[in-house]
N, C-alpha and C positions, 0 to 999 in steps of 0.2 A: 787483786783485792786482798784484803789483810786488816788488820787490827792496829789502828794505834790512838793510846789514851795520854792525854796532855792532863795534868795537875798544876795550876797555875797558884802558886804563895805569892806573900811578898816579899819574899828571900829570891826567889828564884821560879825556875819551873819545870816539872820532873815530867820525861816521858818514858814510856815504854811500849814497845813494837815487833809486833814478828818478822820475819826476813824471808819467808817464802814465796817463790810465784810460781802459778804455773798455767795451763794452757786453757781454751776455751772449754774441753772434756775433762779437764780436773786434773790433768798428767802432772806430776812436779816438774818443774822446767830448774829451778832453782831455790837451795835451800840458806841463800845469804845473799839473797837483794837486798840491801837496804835499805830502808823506805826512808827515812831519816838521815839527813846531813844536818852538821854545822856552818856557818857560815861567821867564821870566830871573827872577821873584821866587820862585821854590822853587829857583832854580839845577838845571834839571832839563828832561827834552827826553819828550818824548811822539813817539809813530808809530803807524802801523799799514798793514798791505797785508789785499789780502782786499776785503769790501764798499768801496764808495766811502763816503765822509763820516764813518767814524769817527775820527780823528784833529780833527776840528773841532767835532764832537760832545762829543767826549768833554774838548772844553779848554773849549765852554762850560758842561758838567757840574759842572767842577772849578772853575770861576771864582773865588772871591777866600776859598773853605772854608777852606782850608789851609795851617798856618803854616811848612811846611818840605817835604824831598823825605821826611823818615818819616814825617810826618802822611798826604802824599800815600799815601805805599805803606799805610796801614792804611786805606784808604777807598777804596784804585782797584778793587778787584776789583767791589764793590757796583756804582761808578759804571760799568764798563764792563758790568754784566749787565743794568743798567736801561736803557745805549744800546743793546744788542745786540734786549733784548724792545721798544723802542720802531722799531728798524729791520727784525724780524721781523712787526710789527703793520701797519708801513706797506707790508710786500710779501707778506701772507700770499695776497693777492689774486692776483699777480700770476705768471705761470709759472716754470719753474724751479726749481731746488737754493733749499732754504733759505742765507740770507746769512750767513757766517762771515766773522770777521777775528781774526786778530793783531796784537797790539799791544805795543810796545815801550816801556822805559821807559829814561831812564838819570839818573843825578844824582848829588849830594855830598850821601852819608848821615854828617851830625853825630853821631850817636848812636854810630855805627860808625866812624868818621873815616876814609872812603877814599871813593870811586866804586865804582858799586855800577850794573850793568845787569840787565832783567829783563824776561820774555816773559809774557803774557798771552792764551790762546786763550778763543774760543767754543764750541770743539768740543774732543772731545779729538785730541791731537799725536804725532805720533810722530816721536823726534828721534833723530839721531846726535850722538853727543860722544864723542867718541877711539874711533872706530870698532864703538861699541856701540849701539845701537838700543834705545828705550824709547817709551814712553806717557806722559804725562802728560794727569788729566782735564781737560775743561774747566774754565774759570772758578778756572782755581788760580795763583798767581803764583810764576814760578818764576825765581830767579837765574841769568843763564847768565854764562860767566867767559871771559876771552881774546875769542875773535873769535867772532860769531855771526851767522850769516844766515838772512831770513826764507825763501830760497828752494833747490832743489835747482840743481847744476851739476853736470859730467858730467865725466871724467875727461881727456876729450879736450881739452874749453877749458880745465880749468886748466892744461893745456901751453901750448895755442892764446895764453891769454892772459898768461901768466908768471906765476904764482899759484904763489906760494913760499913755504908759510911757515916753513919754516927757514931762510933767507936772506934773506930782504926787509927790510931795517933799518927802509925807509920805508914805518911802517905808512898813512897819507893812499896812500900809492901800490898798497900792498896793496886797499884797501877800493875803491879804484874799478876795479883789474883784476876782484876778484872780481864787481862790477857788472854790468861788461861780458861778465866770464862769461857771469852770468845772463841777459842780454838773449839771446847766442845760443841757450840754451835756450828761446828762447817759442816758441811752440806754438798754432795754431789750435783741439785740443783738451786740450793740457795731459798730464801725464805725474803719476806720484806724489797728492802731494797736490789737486792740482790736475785730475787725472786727468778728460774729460769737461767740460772747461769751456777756455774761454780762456786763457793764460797769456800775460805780455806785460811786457816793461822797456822804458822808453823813456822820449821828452821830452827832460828833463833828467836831464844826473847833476850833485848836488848833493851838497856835503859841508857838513857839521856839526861845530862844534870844541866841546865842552863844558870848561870849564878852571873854578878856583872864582873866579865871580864874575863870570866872562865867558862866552861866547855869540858864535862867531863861523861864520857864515854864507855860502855862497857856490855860485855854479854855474862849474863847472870843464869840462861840456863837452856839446853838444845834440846831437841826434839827429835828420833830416830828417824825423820823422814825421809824416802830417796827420792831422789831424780831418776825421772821416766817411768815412775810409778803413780797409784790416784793417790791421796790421802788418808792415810787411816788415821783419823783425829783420836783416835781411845791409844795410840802406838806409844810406850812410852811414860816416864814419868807424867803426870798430869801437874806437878806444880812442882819448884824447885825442893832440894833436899831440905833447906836451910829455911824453908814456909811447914816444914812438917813434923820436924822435928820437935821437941820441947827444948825450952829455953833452959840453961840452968842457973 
C-alpha cells in the first residue's frame, strides 16, 4: 500500500508516488519499490499500490501485445485479473486478508485525441469525487478526471501541508504536498479502506511527467526510513526543502 496522486492537463500528466513497501506488521521490507513505470512505446504510464509486485507484473503481462495506449485500455482489465488470480494462488496458503490492489493508468488516447487517466480495482471501491461518495465494482475500469489519489488524507494535513486546490498554479507542487499529506496518515493499523491492516508512504517521493512523446522521471525528495524497521511517519523532513523555503 502507498500513495499515488495522477493530475491529468491537457499538456500532459503529472504523477507523484512514494516507493515504500513493507510487510503485513508494518516491518519496511523496502524503501524504492516503484509503484510507477513508463511504458514510453504506448506513450503511457502504469501503477499501482495495494499488494506488492503488481505494477511489474502487470508490464511483463503487457509486454510487446499492444500497438497503442487504446489497444492497452481494451485488454488491461483481462490482463490485471489474471495478475490478481495468479497473486491470490500464490498466497492462498498464506495468513491474512486476501491481496487487493489498484492500479492506475495514464496516457495519449489517439482515438480520442487528449490524455486520458484511469483506476482499476480488484475489489470493489468506494470513491469520493466532488464530495459525493460511490462504488464502483471490481475489475471495471474507470476514467477519473482533474486530480486523483490512491489514498485517504484527513482535513487537518491538507492545512498542515498547503494543499490548495483552488490556488496552487503549481500543479508538480500540488501532487507532492498532497504525498506528503498522505504519508502523515499512515498508520500501524490503517483507517478506511485500509482499515485493519498497515498503512504506510514513504522511501521516496517521485514524480512522473507524461507529455506526448516524452517520459520524464525523477526523485524530488527521501524519507529517512529503514528496512526491517515499522514506520515512523513524523522520521524526517515532512516536505521537500525547496516547498519551504521562500521564493526570492
Amino acid at each position: 500500500m502507498s500513495a499515488i496522486v495522477t493530475i491529468k492537463g491537457d499538456d500532459g500528466i503529472i504523477v507523484a508516488f512514494d516507493t515504500i513497501s513493507y510487510d503485513m506488521d508494518g516491518t519496511v521490507l523496502s524503501t524504492t519499490a516503484c509503484k510507477v513505470l513508463p511504458l514510453m512505446e504506448l506513450n503511457c504510464i502504469i501503477g499501482s499500490v495495494g499488494a506488492a509486485g503488481v505494477t511489474t507484473a502487470l508490464r511483463d503481462k503487457i509486454a510487446a501485445k499492444y500497438a497503442d495506449f487504446d489497444d492497452l485500455l481494451a485488454g488491461i482489465v483481462d490482463d490485471f485479473r489474471d495478475v490478481h488470480d495468479d497473486l491470490v494462488q500464490l498466497c492462498w496458503q498464506e495468513p491474512g486478508p486476501t491481496p487487493n490492489a489498484t492500479v492506475m493508468l495514464g496516457g495519449w488516447s489517439g482515438q480520442r485525441n487528449q490524455f486520458e487517466t484511469y483506476r482499476l480495482s480488484s475489489r470493489d471501491k468506494e470513491i469520493v469525487a466532488e464530495g459525493e461518495l460511490s462504488t464502483s465494482p471490481a475489475f471495471s475500469l474507470v476514467p477519473t478526471d482533474g486530480c486523483w489519489v490512491s489514498s485517504a488524507y484527513n482535513a487537518e494535513d491538507m492545512r498542515r501541508f498547503g494543499v490548495d486546490f483552488e490556488n496552487e498554479a503549481n500543479l508538480i507542487n500540488l501532487a507532492v504536498r498532497i504525498v506528503c499529506a498522505c504519508r502523515a496518515a499512515s498508520s500501524a493499523r490503517g483507517t478506511g479502506d485500509f482499515e485493519g491492516v498497515p498503512y504506510g508512504v514513504g522511501g521516496q517521493l517521485q514524480m512522473l511527467l507524461l507529455e506526448r512523446g516524452r517520459i520524464t522521471q525523477w526523485v524530488t525528495h527521501r524519507w529517512p526510513d529503514e528496512v526491517g524497521k515499522p514506520l515512523d511517519a513524523a522520521a524526517g523532513d515532512p516536505l521537500p526543502d525547496w516547498l519551504t523555503q521562500p521564493s526570492s
